[in-house]
N, C-alpha and C positions, 0 to 999 in steps of 0.2 A: 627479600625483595624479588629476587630471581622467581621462586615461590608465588607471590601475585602475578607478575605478570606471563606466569604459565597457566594460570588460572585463570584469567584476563583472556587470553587467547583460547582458552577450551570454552570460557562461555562463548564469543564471538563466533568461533567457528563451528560451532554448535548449533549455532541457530537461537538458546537461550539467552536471552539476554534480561537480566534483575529488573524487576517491577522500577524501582528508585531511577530508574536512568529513563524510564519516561515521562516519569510524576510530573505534573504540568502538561503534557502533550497531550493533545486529542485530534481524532481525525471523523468527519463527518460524510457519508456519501448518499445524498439524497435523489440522484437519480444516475441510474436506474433505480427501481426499486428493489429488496431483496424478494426472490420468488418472481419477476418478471418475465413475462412473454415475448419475444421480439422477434419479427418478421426475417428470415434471411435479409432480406432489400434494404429495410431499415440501417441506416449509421448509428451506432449506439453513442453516447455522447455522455461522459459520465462528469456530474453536477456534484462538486466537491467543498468543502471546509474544513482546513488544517491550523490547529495553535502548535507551532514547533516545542514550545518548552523549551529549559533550558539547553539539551542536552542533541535537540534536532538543528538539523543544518539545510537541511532539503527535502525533499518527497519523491517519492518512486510511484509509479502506476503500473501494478501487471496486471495480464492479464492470463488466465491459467498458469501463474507461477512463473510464465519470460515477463524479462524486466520490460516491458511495453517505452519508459518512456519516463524523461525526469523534467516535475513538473517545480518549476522554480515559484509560482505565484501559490500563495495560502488561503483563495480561495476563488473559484470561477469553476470550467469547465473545460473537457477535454473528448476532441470525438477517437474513439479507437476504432472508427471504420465500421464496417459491418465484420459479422460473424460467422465463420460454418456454423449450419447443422448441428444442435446438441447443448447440453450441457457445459457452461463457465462461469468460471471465477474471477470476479473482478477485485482486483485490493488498491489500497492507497496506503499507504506507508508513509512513516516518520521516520527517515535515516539522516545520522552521521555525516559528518563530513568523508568517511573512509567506504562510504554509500553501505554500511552498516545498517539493518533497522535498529532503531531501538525499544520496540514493543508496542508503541501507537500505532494503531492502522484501524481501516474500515474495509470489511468484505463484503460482496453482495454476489450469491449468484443468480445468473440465470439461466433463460432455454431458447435456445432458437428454433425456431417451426414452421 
């Protein structure tokens, strides 16, 4: 038993987490678009749809990989502000109660200009 749950712990903190612990989850981000252009001035405001699954408890929003912000509703919208200058990544994630992902998420990047 000891055995699982060292293994338990090296998928999590690994970052790997098993296909099966999302089955059912899906996560949808229809805007921005992926490959979109947006204005420095512009507020980006990213347009979301999440089915938890069994196995989700909450939703995460980063944005280049800082945790932006924990989005309790499973589906609406969320402004992150305007952006510098450049190149990001927006995700939406399906985590855990232990704010865990568990393998559901939506990425989109984009460019500011």
């Amino acid at each position: 038993m000891r055995l699982f749950y060292a293994f338990l712990a090296l998928l999590i903190f690994s970052g790997h987490v098993p296909a099966a612990l999302a089955a059912d989850a899906s996560v949808t981000i229809s805007s921005p678009r992926d490959g979109a252009k947006i204005s420095p001035k512009t507020e980006v405001d990213v347009v979301y749809e999440v089915t938890l699954g069994p196995n989700g408890n909450h939703v995460h929003l980063y944005v280049d990989s800082n945790d932006a912000v924990v989005l309790r509703a499973l589906k609406g919208s969320h402004s992150v502000g305007t952006l510098a200058a450049g190149k990001h990544e927006i995700c939406v994630k399906v985590v855990n109660k232990a704010h865990t992902p568990i393998g559901a998420q939506a990425c989109v990047n984009v460019s500011v200009e």
